[in-house]
KEROTI-45355 format. One record per atom (N, C-alpha, C): residue number from 0; chain; atom name; x, y, z. Coordinates in nm, 4 decimals. Example, Ala and Ser with C-alpha at 12.3 -4.5 7.8 and 13.67 -1.06 7.14 Angstrom:
2
<node 0 "A" "N" <1.3190 -0.5690 0.7800>>,
<node 0 "A" "CA" <1.2300 -0.4500 0.7800>>,
<node 0 "A" "C" <1.3200 -0.3300 0.7800>>,
<node 1 "A" "N" <1.2850 -0.2250 0.7080>>,
<node 1 "A" "CA" <1.3670 -0.1060 0.7140>>,
<node 1 "A" "C" <1.2900 0.0030 0.7870>>,
REM end
This chain:
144
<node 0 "A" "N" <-0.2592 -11.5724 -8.8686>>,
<node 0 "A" "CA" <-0.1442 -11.6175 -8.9361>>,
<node 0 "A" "C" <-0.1154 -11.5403 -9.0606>>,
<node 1 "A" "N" <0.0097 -11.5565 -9.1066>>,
<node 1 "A" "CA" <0.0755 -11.4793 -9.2514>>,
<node 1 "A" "C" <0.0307 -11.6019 -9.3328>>,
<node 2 "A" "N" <-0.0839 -11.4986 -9.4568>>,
<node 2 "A" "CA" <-0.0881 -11.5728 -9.5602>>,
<node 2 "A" "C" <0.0493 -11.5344 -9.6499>>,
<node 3 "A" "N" <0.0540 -11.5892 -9.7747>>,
<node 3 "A" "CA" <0.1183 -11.5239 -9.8627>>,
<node 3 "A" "C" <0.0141 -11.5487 -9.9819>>,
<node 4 "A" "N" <0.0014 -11.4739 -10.0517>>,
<node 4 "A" "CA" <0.0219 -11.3131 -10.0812>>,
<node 4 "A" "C" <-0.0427 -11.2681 -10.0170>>,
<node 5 "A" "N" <-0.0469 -11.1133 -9.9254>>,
<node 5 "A" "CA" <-0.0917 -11.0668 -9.8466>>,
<node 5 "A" "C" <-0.2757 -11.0522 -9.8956>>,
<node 6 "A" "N" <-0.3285 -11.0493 -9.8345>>,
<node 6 "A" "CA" <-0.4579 -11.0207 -9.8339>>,
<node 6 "A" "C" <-0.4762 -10.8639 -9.8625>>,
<node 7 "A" "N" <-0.5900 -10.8044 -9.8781>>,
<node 7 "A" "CA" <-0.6218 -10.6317 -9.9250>>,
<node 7 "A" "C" <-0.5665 -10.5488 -9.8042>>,
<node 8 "A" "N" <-0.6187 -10.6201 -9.7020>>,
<node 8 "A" "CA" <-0.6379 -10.5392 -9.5654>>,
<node 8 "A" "C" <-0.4825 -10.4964 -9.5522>>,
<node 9 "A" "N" <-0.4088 -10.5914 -9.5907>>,
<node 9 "A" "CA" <-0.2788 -10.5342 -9.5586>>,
<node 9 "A" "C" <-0.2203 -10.4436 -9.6452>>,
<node 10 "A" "N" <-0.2475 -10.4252 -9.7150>>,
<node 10 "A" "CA" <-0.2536 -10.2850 -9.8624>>,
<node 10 "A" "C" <-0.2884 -10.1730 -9.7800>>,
<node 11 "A" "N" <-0.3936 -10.1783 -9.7431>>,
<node 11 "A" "CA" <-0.4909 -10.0995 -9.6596>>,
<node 11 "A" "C" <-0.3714 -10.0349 -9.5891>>,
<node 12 "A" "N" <-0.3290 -10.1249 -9.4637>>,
<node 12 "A" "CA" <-0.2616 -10.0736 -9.3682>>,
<node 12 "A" "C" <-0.1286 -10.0269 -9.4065>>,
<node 13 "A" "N" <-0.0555 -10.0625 -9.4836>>,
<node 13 "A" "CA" <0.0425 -9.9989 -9.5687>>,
<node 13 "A" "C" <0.0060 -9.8263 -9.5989>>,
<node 14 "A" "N" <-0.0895 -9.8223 -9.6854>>,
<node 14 "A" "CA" <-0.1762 -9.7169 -9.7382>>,
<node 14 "A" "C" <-0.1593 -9.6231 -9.6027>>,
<node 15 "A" "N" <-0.2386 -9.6387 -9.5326>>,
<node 15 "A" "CA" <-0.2857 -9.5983 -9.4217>>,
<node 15 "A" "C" <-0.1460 -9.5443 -9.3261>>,
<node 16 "A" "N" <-0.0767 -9.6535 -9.3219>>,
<node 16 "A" "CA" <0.0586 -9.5921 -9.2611>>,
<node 16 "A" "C" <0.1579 -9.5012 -9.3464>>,
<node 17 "A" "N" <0.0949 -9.5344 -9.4514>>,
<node 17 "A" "CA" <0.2133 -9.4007 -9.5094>>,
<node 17 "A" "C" <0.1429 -9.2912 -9.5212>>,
<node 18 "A" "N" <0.0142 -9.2790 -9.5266>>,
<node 18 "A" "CA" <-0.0717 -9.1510 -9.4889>>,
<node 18 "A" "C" <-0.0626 -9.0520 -9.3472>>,
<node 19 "A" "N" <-0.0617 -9.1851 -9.2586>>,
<node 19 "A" "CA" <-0.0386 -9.1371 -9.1229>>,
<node 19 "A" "C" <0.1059 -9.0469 -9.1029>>,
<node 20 "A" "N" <0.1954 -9.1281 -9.1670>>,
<node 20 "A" "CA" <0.3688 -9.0859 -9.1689>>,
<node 20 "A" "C" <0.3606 -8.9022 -9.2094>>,
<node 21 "A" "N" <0.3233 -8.9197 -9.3517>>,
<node 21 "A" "CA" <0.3027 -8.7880 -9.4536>>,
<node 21 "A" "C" <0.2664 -8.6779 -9.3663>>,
<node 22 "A" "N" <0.1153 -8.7031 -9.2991>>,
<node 22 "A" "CA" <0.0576 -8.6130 -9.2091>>,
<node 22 "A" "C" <0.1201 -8.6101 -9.1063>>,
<node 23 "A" "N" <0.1910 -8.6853 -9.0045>>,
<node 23 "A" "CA" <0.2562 -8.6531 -8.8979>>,
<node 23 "A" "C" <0.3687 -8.5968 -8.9363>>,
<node 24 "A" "N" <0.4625 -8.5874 -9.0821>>,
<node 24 "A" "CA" <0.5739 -8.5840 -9.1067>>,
<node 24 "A" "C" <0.5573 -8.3819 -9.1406>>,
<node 25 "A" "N" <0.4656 -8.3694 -9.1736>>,
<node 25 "A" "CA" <0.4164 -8.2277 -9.2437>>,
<node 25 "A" "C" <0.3668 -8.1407 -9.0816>>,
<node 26 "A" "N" <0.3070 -8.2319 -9.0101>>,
<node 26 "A" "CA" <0.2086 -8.1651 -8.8986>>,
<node 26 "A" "C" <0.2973 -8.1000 -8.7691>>,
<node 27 "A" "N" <0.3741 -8.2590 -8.7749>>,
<node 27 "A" "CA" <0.4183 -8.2958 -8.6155>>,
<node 27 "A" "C" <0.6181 -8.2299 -8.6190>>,
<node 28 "A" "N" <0.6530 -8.3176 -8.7491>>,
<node 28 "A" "CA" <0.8009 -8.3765 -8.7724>>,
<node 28 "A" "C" <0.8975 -8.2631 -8.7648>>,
<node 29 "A" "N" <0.8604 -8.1976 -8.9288>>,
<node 29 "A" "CA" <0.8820 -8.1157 -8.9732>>,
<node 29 "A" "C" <0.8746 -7.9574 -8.8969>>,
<node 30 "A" "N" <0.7719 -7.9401 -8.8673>>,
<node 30 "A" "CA" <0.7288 -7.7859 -8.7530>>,
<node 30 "A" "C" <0.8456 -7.8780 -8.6590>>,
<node 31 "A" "N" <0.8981 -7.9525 -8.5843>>,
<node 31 "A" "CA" <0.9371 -8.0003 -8.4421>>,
<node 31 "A" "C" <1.0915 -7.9572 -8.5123>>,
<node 32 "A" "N" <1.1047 -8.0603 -8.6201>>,
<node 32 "A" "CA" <1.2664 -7.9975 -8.6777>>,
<node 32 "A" "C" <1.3321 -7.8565 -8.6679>>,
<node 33 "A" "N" <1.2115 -7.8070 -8.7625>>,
<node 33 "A" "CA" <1.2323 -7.6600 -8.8156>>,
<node 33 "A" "C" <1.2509 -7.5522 -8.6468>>,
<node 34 "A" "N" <1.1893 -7.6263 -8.5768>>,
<node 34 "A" "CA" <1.1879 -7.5128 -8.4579>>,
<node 34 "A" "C" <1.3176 -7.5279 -8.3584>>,
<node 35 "A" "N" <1.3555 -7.6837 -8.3824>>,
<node 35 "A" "CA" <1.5234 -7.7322 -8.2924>>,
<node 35 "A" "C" <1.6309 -7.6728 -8.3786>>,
<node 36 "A" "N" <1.5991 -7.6664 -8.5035>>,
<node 36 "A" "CA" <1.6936 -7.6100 -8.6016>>,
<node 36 "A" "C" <1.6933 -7.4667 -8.5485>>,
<node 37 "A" "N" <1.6134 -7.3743 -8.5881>>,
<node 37 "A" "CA" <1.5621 -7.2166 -8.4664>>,
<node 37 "A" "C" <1.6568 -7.2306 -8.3777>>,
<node 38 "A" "N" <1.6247 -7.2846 -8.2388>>,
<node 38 "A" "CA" <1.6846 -7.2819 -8.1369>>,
<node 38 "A" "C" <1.8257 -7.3250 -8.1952>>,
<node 39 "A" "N" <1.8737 -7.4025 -8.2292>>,
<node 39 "A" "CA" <1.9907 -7.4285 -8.2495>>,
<node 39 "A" "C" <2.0826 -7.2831 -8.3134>>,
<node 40 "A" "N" <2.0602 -7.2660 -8.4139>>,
<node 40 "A" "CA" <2.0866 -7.1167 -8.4615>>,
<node 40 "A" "C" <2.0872 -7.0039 -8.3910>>,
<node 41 "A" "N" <2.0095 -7.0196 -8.3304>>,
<node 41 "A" "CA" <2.0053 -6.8811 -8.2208>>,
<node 41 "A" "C" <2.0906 -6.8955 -8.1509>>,
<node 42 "A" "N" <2.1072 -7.0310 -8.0438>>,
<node 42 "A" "CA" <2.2256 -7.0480 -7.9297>>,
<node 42 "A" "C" <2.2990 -7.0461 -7.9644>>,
<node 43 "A" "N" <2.3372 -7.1068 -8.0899>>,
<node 43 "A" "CA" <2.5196 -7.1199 -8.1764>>,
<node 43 "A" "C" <2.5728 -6.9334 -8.2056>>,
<node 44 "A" "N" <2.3956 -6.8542 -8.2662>>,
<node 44 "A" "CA" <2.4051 -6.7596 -8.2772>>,
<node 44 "A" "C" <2.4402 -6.6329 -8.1725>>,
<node 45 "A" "N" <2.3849 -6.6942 -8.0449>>,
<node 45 "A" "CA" <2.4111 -6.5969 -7.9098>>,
<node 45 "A" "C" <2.5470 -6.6206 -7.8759>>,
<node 46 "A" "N" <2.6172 -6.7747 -7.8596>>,
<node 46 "A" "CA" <2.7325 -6.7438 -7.8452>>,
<node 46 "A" "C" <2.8340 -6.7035 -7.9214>>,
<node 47 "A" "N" <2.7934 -6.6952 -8.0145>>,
<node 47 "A" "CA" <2.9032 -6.6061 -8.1249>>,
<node 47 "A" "C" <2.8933 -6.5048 -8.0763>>,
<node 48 "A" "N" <2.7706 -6.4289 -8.0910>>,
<node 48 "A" "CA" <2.7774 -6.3038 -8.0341>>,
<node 48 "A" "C" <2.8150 -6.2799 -7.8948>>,
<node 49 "A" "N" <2.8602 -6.3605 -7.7778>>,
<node 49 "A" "CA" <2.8744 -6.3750 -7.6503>>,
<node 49 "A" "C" <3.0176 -6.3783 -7.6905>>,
<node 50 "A" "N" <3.0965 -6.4721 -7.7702>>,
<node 50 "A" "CA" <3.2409 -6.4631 -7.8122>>,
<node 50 "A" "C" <3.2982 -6.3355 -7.8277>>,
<node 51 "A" "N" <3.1939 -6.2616 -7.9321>>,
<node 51 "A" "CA" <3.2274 -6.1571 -8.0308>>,
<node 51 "A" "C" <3.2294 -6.0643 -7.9301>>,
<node 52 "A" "N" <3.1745 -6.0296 -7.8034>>,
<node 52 "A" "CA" <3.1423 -5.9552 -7.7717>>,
<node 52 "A" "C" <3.2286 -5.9858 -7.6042>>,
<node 53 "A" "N" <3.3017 -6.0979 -7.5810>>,
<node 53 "A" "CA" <3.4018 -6.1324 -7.4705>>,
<node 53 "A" "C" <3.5254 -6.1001 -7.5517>>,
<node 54 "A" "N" <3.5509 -6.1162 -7.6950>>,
<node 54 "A" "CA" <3.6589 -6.0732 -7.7313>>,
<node 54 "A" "C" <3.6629 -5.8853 -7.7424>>,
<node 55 "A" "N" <3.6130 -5.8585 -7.7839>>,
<node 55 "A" "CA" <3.5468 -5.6909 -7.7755>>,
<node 55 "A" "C" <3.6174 -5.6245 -7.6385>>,
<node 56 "A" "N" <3.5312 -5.7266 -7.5505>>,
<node 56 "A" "CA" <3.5550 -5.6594 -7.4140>>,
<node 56 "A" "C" <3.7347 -5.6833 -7.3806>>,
<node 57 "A" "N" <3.7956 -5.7806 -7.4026>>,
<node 57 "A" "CA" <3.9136 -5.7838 -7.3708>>,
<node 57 "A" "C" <4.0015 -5.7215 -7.4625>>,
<node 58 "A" "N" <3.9749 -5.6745 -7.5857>>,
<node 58 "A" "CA" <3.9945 -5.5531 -7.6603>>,
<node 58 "A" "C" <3.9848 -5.4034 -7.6175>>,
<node 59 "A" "N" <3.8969 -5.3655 -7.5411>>,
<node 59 "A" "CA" <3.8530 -5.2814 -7.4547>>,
<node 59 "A" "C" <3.9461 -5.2496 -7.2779>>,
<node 60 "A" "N" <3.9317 -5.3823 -7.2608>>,
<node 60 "A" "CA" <4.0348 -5.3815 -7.1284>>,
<node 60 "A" "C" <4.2307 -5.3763 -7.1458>>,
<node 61 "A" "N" <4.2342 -5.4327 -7.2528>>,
<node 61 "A" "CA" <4.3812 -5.4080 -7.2737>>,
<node 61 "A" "C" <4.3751 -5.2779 -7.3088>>,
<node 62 "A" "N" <4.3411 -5.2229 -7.4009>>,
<node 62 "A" "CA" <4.3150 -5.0737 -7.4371>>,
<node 62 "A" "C" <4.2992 -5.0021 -7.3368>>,
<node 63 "A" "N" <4.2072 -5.0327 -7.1977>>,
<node 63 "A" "CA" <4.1678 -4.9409 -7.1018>>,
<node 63 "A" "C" <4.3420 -4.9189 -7.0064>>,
<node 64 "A" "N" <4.4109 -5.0673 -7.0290>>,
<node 64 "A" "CA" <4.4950 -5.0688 -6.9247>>,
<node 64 "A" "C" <4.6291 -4.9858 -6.9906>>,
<node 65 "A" "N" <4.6232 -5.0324 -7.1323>>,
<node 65 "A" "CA" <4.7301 -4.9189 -7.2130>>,
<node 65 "A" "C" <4.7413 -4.8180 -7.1777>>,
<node 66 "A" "N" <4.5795 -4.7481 -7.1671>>,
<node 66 "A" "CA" <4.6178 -4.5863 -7.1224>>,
<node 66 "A" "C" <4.6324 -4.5525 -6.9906>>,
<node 67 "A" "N" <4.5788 -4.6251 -6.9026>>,
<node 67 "A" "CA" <4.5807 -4.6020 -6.7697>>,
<node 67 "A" "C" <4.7548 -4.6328 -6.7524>>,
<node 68 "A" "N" <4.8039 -4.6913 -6.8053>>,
<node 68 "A" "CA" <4.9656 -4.6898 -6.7953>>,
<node 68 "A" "C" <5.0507 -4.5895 -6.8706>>,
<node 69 "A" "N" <4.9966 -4.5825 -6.9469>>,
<node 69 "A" "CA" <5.0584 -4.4166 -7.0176>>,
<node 69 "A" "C" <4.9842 -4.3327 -6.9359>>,
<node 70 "A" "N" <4.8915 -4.3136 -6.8643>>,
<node 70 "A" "CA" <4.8406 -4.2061 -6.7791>>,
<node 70 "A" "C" <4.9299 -4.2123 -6.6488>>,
<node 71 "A" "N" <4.9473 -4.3244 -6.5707>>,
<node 71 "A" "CA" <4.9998 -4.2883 -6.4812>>,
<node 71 "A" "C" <5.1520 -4.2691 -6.4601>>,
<node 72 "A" "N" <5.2449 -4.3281 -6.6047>>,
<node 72 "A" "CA" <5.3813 -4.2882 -6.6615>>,
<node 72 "A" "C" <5.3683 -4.1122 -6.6289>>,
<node 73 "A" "N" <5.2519 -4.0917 -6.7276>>,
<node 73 "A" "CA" <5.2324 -3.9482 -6.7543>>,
<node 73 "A" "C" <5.2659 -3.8444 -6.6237>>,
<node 74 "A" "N" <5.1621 -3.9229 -6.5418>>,
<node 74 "A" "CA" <5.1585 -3.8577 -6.4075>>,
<node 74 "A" "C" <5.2809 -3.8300 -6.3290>>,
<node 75 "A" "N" <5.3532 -3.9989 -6.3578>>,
<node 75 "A" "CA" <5.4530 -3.9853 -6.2370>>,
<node 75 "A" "C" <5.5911 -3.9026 -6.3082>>,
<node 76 "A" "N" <5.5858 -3.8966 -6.4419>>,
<node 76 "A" "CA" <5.6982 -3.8078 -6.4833>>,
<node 76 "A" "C" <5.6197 -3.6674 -6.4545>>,
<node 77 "A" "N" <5.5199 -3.6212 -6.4532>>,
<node 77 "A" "CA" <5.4371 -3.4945 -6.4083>>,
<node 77 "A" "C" <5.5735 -3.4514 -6.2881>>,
<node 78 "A" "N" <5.4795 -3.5280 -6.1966>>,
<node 78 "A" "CA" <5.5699 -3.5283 -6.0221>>,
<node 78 "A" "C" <5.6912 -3.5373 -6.0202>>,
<node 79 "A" "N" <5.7495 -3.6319 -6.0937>>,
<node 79 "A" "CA" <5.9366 -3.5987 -6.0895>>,
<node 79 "A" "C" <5.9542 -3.4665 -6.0986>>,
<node 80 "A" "N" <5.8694 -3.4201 -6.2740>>,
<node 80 "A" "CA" <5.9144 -3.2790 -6.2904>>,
<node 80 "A" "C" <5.8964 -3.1793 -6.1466>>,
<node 81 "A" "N" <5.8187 -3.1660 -6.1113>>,
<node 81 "A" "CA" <5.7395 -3.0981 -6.0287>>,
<node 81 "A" "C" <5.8207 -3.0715 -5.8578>>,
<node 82 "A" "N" <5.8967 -3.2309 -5.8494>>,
<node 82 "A" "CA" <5.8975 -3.2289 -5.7459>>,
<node 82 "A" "C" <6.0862 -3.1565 -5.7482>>,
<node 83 "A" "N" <6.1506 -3.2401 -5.8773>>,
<node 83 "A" "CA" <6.2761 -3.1642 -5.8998>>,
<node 83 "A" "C" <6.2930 -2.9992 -5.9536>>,
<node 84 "A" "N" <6.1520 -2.9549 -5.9794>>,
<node 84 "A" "CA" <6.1110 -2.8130 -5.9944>>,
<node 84 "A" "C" <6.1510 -2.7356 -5.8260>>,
<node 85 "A" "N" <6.0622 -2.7886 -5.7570>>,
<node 85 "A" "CA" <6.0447 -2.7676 -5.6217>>,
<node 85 "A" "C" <6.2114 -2.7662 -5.5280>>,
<node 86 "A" "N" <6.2853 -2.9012 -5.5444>>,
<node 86 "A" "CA" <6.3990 -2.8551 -5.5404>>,
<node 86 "A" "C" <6.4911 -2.7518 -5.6006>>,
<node 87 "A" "N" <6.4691 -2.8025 -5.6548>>,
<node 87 "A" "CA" <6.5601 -2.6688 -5.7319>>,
<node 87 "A" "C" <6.5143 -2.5098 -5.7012>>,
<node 88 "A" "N" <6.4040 -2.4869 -5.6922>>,
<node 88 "A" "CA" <6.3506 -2.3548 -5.6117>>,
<node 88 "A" "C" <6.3975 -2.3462 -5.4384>>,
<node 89 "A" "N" <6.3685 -2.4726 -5.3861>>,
<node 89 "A" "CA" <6.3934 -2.4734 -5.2381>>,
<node 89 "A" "C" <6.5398 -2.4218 -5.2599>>,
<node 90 "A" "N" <6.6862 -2.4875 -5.3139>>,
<node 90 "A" "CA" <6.7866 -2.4566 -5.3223>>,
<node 90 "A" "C" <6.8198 -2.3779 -5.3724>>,
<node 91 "A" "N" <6.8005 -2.2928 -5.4648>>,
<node 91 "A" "CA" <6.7784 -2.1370 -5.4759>>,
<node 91 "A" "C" <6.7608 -2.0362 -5.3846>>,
<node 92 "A" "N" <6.6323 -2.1021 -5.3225>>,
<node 92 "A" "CA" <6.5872 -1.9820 -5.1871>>,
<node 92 "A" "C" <6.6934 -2.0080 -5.0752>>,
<node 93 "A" "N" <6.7160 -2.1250 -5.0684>>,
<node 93 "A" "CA" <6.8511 -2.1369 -4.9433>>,
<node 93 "A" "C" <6.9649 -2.0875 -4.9559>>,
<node 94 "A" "N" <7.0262 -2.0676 -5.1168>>,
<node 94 "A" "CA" <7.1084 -2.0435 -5.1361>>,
<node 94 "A" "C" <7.1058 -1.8327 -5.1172>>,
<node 95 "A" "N" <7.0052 -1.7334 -5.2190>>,
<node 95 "A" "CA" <6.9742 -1.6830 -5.1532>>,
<node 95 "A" "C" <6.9940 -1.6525 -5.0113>>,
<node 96 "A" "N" <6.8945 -1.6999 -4.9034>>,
<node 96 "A" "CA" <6.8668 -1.6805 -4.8202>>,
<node 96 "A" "C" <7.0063 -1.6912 -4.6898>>,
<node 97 "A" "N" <7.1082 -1.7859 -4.7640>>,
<node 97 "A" "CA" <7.2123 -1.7693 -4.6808>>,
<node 97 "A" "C" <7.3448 -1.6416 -4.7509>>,
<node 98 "A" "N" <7.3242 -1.6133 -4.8845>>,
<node 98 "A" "CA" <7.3987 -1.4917 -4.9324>>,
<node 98 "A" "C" <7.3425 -1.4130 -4.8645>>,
<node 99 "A" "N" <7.2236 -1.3667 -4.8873>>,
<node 99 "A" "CA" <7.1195 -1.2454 -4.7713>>,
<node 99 "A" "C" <7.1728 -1.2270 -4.6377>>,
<node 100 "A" "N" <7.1667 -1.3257 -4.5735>>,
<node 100 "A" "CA" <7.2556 -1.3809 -4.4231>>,
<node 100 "A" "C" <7.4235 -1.3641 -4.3933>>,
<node 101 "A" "N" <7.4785 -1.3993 -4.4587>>,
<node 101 "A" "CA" <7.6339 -1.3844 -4.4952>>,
<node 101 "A" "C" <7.6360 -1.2163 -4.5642>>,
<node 102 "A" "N" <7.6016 -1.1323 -4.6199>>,
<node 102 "A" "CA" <7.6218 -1.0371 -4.6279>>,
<node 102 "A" "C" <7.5510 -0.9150 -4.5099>>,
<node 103 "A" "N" <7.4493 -0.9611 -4.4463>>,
<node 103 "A" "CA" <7.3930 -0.9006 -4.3630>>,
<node 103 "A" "C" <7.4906 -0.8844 -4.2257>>,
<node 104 "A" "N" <7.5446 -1.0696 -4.1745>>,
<node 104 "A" "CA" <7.6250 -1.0563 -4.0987>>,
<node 104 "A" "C" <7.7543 -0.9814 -4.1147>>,
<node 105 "A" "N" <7.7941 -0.9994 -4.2108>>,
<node 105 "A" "CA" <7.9292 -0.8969 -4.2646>>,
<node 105 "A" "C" <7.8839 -0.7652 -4.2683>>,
<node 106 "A" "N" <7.7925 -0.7186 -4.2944>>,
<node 106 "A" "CA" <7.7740 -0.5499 -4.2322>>,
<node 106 "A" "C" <7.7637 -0.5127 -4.0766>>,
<node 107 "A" "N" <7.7138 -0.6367 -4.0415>>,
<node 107 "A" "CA" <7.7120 -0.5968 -3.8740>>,
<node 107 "A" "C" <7.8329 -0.6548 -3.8226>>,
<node 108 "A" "N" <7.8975 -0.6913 -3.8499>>,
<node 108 "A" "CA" <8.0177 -0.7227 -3.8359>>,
<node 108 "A" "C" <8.1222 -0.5751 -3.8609>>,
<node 109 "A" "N" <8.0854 -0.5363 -3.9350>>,
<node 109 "A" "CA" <8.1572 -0.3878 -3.9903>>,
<node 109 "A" "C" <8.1360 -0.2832 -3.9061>>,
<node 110 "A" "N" <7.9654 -0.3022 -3.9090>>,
<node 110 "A" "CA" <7.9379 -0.1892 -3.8378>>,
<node 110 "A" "C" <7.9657 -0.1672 -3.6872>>,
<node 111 "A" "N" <8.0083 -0.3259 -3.6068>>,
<node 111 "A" "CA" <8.0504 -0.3310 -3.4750>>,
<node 111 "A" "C" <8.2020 -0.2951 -3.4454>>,
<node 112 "A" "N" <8.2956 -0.3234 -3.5782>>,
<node 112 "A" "CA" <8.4424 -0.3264 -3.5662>>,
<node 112 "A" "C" <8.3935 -0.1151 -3.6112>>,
<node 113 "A" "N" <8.3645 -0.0569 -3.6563>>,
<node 113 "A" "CA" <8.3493 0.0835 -3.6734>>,
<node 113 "A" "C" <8.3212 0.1556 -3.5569>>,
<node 114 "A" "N" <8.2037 0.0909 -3.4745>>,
<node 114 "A" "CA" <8.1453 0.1136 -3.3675>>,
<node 114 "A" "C" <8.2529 0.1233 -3.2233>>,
<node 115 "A" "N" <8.3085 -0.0142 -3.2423>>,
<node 115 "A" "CA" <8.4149 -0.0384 -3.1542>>,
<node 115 "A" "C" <8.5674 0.0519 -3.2069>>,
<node 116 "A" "N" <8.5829 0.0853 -3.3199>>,
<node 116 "A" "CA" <8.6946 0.1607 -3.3329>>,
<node 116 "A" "C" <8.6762 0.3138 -3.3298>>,
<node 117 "A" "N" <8.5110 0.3982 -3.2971>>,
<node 117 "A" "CA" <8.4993 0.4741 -3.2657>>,
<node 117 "A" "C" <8.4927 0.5697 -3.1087>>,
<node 118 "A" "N" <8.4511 0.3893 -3.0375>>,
<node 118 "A" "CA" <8.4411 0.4076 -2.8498>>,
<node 118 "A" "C" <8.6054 0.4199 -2.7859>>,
<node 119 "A" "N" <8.6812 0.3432 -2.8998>>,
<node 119 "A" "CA" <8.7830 0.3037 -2.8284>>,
<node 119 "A" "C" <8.9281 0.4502 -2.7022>>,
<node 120 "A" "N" <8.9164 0.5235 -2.8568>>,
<node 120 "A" "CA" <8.9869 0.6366 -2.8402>>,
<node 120 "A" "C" <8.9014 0.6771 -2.6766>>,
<node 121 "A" "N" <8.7642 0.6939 -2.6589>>,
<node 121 "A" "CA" <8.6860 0.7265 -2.5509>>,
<node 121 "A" "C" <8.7534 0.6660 -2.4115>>,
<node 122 "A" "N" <8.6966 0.5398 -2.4658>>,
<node 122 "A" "CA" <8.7107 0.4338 -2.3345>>,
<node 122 "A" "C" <8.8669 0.4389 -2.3157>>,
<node 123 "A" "N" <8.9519 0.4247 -2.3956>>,
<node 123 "A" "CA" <9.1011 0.4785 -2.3274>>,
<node 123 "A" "C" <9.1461 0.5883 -2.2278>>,
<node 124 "A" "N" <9.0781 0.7219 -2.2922>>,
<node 124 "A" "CA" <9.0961 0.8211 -2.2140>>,
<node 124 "A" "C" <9.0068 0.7407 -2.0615>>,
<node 125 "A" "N" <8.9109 0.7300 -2.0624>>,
<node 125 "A" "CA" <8.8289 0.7077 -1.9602>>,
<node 125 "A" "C" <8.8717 0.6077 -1.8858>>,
<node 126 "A" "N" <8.9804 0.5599 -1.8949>>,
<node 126 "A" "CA" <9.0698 0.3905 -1.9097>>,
<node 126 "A" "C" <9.1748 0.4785 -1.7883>>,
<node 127 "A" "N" <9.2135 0.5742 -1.8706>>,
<node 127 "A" "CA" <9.3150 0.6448 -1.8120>>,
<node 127 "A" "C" <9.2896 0.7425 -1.6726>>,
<node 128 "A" "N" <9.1963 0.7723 -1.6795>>,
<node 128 "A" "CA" <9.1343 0.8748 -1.5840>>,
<node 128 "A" "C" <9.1099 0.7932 -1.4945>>,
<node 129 "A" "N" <9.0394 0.6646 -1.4888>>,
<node 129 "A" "CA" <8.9777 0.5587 -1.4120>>,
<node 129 "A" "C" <9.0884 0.5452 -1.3212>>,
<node 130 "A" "N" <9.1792 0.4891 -1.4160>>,
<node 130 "A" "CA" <9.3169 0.4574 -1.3681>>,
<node 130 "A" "C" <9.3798 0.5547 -1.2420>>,
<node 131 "A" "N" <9.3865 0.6750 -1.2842>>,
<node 131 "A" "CA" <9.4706 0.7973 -1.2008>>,
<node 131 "A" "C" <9.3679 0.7829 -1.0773>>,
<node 132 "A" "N" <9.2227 0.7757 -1.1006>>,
<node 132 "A" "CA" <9.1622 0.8241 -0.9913>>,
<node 132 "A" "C" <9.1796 0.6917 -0.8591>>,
<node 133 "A" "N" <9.2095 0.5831 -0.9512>>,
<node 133 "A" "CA" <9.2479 0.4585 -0.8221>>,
<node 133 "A" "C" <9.3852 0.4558 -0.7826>>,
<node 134 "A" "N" <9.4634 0.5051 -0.8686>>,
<node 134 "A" "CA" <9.6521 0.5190 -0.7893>>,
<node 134 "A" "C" <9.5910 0.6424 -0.7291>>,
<node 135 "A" "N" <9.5461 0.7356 -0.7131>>,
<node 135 "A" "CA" <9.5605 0.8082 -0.6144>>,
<node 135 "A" "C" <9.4526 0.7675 -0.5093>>,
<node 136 "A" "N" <9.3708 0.6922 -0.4620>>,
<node 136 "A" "CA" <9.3089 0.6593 -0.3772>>,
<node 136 "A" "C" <9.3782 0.5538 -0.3127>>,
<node 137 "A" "N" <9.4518 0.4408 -0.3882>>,
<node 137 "A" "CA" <9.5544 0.4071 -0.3280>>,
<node 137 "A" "C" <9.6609 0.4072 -0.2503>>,
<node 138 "A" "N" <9.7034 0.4900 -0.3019>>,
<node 138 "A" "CA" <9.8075 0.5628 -0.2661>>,
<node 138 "A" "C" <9.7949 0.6761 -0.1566>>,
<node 139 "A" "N" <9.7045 0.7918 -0.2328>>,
<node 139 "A" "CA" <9.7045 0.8521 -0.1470>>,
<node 139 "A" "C" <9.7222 1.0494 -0.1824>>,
<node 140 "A" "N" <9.7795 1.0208 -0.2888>>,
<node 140 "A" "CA" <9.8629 1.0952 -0.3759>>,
<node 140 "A" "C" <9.7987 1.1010 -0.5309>>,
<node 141 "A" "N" <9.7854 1.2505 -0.5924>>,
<node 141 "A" "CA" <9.8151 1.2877 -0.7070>>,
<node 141 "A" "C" <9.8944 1.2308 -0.8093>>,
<node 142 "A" "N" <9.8873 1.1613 -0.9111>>,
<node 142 "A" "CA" <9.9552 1.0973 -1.0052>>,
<node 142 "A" "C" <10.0753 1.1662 -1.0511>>,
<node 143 "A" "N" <10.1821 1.2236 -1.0874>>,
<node 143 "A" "CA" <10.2596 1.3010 -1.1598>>,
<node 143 "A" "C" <10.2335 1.3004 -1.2962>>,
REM end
C-alpha cells in the first residue's frame, strides 16, 4: 500500500530512475537521435541533389534539343541551297545543251539545202537525158 510520506526506498527509486534515464539518454537516446537526424540530412540531402541534378538534366535536354533544331534548320536550308544550286545548273546545261542542238541542226540544215543546191543543176541535166532516152524508146525516135 501507499504510505504517505513516501518511505526512503521510494527516493531510492526516483534516484535510480533518473540515473537510469541520464545513462540511457547519453548511451542509447541521444547516439539513436543524432544518427536519424544523419540519415535524415543525407536523404533530404540526396534529393536535393537528385532535384539539382533532374533540373540540370532538363537544362541539358532543352539545350540539346535547341541545337539539334538549329542543326537540322541548318541542314535543311544546306539542301534547299544545294538542291536549287543543282537546278539551276541542270537548267543551264539544258539550256546549253539545246542552243548546242539548235545551232548544230541549223548547220546541217544549211549544209543539206547547199548540198542539195549543188546536185540539183546535175540531177536536172540527168533529169533531162533520162527523159530523152525514154521518149525515144517510146516512141521510137530521136528527140528533136
Amino acid at each position: 500500500m501507499l504510505t504517505f510520506p513516501p518511505d526512503f526506498s521510494f527516493v531510492i527509486q526516483i534516484i535510480s530512475f533518473f540515473i537510469l534515464w541520464v545513462g540511457l539518454k547519453n548511451l542509447l537516446f541521444d547516439p539513436t537521435v543524432h544518427v536519424l537526424e544523419e540519415r535524415q540530412s543525407r536523404t533530404s540531402g540526396a534529393r536535393r541533389v537528385a532535384a539539382e541534378m533532374n533540373a540540370a538534366a532538363q537544362v541539358s535536354q532543352a539545350e540539346y534539343e535547341r541545337r539539334m533544331r538549329d542543326v537540322r534548320q541548318a541542314i535543311a536550308t544546306e539542301a534547299a541551297k544545294a538542291h536549287n544550286a543543282i537546278q539551276a545548273e541542270e537548267q543551264r546545261l539544258l539550256s546549253d545543251t539545246r542552243a548546242q542542238a539548235s545551232t548544230q541542226l541549223t548547220q546541217l540544215r544549211d549544209s543539206l539545202r547547199r548540198q542539195a543546191d549543188d546536185v540539183r543543176p546535175a540531177l536536172a541535166t540527168e533529169a533531162r537525158d533520162l527523159a530523152s532516152r525514154i521518149v525515144e524508146r517510146v516512141v521510137g525516135r530521136a528527140r528533136a
